[in-house]
N, C-alpha and C positions, 0 to 999 in steps of 0.2 A: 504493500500500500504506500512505504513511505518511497518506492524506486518511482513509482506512479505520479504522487504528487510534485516529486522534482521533475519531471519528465513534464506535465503540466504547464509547471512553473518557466520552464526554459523556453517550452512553445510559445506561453503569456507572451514572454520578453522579446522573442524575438521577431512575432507579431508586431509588438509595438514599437518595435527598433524604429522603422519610418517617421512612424509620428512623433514620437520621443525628439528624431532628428529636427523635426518640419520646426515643432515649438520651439526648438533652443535656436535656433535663426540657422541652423546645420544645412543650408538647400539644396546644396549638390550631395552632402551625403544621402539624405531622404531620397533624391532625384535617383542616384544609383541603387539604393537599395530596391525602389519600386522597381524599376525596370528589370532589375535581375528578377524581381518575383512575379513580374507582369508576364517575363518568357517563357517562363514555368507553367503559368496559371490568365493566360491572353484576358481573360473577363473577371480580372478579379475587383472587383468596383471598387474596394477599398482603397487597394493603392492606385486603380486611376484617379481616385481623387486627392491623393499624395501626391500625385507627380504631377496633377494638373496645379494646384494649389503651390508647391516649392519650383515649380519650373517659374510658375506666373511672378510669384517673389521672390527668386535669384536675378531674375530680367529686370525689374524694377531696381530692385536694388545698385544692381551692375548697372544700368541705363542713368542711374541719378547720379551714381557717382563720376562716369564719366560726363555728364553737363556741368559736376560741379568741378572736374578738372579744370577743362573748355574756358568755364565762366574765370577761372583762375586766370589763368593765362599765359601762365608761365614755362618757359621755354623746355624746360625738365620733366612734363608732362607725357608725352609720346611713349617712354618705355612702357609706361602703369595704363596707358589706355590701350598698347599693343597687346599687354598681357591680358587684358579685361575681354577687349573683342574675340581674343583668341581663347578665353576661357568660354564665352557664349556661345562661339561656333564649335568647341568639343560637345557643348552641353547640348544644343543642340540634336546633335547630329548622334548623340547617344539613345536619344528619345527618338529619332527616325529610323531606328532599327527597329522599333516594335510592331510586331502585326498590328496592332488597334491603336491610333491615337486621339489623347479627346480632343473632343471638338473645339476645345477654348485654347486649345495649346496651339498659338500659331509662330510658322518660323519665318527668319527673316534671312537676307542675302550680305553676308559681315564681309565679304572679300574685299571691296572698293574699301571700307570704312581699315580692315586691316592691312591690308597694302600702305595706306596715304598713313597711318600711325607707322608703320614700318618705316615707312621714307623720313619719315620728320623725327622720330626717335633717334635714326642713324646720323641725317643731318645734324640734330643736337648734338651728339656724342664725339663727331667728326669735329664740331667747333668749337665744342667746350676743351676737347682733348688739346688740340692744334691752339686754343688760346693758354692753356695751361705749361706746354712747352716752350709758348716764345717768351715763358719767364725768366728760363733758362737756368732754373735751379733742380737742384736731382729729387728733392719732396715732389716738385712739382710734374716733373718729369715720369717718375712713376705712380700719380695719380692718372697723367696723358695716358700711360701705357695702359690701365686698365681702360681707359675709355674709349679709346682704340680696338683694344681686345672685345667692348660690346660690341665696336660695330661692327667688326667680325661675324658676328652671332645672326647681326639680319643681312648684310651681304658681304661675303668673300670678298670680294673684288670693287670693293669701293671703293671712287676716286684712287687718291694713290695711298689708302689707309698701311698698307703691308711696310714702304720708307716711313710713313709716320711713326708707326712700330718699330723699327730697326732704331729710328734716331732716339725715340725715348728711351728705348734699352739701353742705349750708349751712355744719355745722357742719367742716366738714373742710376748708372751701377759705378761703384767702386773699386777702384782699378788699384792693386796692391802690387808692388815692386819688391821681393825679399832681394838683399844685399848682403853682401858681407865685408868688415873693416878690419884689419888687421894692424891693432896697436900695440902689439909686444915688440918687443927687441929682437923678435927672431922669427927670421922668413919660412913661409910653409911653401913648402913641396909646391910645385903648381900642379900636380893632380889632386892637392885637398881641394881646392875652390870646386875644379870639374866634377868632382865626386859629390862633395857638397849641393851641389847646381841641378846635379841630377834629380834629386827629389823632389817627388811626385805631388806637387799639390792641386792637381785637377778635383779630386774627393772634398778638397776645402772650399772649391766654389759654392755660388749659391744663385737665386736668382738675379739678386743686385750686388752682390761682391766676386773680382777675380782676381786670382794670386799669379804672379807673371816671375820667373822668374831668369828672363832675359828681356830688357827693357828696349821696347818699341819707340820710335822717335815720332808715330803718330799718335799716341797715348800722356795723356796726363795721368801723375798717379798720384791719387789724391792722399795715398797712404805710406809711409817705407816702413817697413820689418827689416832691423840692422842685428846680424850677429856683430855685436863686437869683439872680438877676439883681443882680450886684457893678457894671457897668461898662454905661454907655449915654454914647455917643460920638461926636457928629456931626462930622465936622470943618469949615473954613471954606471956603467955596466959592472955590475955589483958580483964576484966569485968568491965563494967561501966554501972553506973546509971544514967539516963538522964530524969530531968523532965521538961516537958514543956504541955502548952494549945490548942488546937484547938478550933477555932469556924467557926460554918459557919449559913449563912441564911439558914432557914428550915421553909414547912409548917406545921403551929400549928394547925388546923381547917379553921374554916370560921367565916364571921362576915357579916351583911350586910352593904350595901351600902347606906349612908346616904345622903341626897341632903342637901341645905346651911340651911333649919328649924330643921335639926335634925330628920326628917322623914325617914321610909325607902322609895326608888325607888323604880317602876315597872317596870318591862322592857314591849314590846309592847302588851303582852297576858295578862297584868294586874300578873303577879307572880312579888315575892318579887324579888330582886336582891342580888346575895350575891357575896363576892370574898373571896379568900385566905386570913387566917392570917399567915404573916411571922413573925416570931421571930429569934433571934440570940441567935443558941444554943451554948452551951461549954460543952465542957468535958478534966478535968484533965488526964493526960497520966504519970505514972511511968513507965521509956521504960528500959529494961536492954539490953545492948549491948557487944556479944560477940565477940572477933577477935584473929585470929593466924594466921602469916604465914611461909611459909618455903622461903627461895629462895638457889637455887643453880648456882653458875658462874663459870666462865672459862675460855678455846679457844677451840679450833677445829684447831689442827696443823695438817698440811701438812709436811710428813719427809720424802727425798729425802734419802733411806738405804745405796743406794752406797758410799754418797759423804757426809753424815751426814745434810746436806744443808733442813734448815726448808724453804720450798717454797712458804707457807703461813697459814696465822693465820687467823681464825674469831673471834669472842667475841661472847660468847651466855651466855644468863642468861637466865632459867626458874626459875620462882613462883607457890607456891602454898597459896591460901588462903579460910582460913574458917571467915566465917560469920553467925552471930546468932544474932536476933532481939525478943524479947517478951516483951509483955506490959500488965500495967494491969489500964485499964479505971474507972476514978471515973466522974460520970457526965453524962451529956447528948449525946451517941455515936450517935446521928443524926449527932454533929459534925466533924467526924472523917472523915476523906479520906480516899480511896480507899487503898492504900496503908499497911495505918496506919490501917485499921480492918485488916486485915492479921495477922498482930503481935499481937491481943486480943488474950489471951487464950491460948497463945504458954507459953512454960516455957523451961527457960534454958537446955541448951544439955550439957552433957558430952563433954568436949575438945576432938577431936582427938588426938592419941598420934605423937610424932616428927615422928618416923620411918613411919608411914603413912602418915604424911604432906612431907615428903621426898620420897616417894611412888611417892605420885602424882605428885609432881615437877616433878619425873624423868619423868615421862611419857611426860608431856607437852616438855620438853628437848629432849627427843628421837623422836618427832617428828621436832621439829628445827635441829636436827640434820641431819636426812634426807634431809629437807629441803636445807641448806646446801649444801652436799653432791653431790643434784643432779643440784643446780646452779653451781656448780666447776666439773662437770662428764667431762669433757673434758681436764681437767686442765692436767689429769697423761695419760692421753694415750700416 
């Protein structure tokens, strides 16, 4: 009984779904509702008097307000009345799908009325856009471009709308130049800059910011990103001899197992017993240990071109470092660790030279530099 009475209750509801819509001023939802139920049910009087009743007062409605555009007058009108016509010709032509229409519902011919809103919409947008450009500031400029992009919407190929677009993207984006200065006492490799230079900041554009990172002589950049390079650092190729011991417990063989006479044990099958012998091995270690490293520091300024105004500073240091281990074992290497047999048998390496310890610094550097970059990507739009 009680599956019954919800079952009732849902049919109530959505029964009255229409008119529930018609009274809350809903008219195109009532409008759609009736008709999906009109296709079902062609003579349902109910909702023809739903759709006659919310057709009749969506038309009024939408008819008042576009006179009360009109009577405005104002030049920003055309999009909201192109939308309006073009919402009464869907609505329309939803209700001239149905077998049966009432007699009170009459339709009207909106092409001429949507067409000339189309044209005067676009023409607005075209000369609001084009007057916002010849301001010649970049706010201004990518307001143009969105209004330009309307008149896109009602015709492709308007006038020369597609150069109007291209000029306010230009003028509306932010055109960023990374650099690099070098003010240490000491000259870098010329493959650090190339290397440097390489990286990749196309990921850091945006729609109105771009990062260049070879400067164009037809480009203004309203921006500079300066690595300053403060600090270049090799240090001295550092060899040291290191002696010391290991031991560790180790098994030596076996031995048997004697009971308190001195006897050997049997275990339960009458065999001897025997166990581990452990002893405590050593072995002498002569270890040589190599080291070098590089480091290179700085900032990561932010330069405001217009106004000279450094907007901000990071600190980045990268390192670069070599390390070299060889030993040579005198003794027992049962005692050696895991680590420590590694370095048996190795023999000293050639030092890298500086320009390649500065190599590799840069690299580790051009990736905090990025890094960087793309925490502050919003900093210059």
């Amino acid at each position: 009984m009680k599956k019954v009475s919800i079952v009732l209750v849902l049919v109530f509801l959505f029964s009255g779904c229409a008119q529930h819509q018609l009274q809350k001023g809903r008219y195109d939802d009532a409008i759609r509702t009736s008709v999906r139920k009109l296709k079902k049910n062609p003579n349902a009087s109910k909702y023809l008097r739903i759709l006659e009743q919310a057709f009749t007062k969506a038309n009024q409605r939408d008819n008042d307000k576009i006179a009360f555009l009109k009577k405005e007058g104002t030049p920003d009108i055309w999009d909201e009345v192109f939308d309006i016509y073009s919402a009464m010709n869907r609505r329309q032509n939803l209700v001239k799908g149905l077998t049966f229409i009432p007699p009170r519902i009459s339709f009207n011919y909106y092409d001429n009325e949507i067409i000339q809103a189309k044209q005067k919409a676009a023409e607005y947008f075209y000369a609001h856009g084009s007057a916002l450009l010849e301001k010649g500031d970049r706010q201004n400029a990518r307001l143009a471009y969105g209004d330009f992009q309307r008149v896109k919407t009602y015709y492709n190929d308007f006038k020369d709308v597609d150069e109007k677009i291209k000029n306010a993207a230009e003028l509306g984006t932010n055109h960023v130049i990374f650099k690099m200065e070098n003010k240490a006492n000491v000259i870098l490799p010329k493959r650090f800059a190339e290397e440097l230079f390489k990286i990749s900041l196309n990921d850091l554009n945006q729609q109105w910011l771009r990062y260049h990172t070879q400067e164009q002589a037809d480009v203004y950049y309203d921006y500079t990103v300066l690595l300053n390079v403060k600090i270049i650092d090799v240090s001295p190729e550092l060899v040291k001899e290191v002696h010391y011991t290991e031991t560790a417990e180790v098994k030596d063989g076996w031995k048997y197992v004697l009971d308190a006479k001195g006897n050997v044990m049997k275990d339960s099958a009458g065999n001897d017993i025997k166990t581990d012998k452990i002893i405590t091995a050593s072995c002498n270690l002569i270890e040589t240990q190599q080291r070098k490293t590089a480091r290179v520091a700085g900032s990561l300024d932010y330069i405001n071109n217009r106004t000279g105004q450094l907007i901000k500073t990071d600190p980045v240091t990268a390192d670069a470092l070599f390390e070299n281990f060889s030993a040579v074992a005198v003794g027992d290497q049962r005692a050696l660790k895991k680590e420590t047999r590694q370095k048996i048998g190795k023999n000293p390496v050639p030092f890298p030279p500086d320009p390649d310890m500065l190599l590799q610094a840069g690299n580790t550097l051009k990736e905090m530099v990025k890094n960087i970059l793309y925490s502050n990507k919003n900093l210059l739009n």
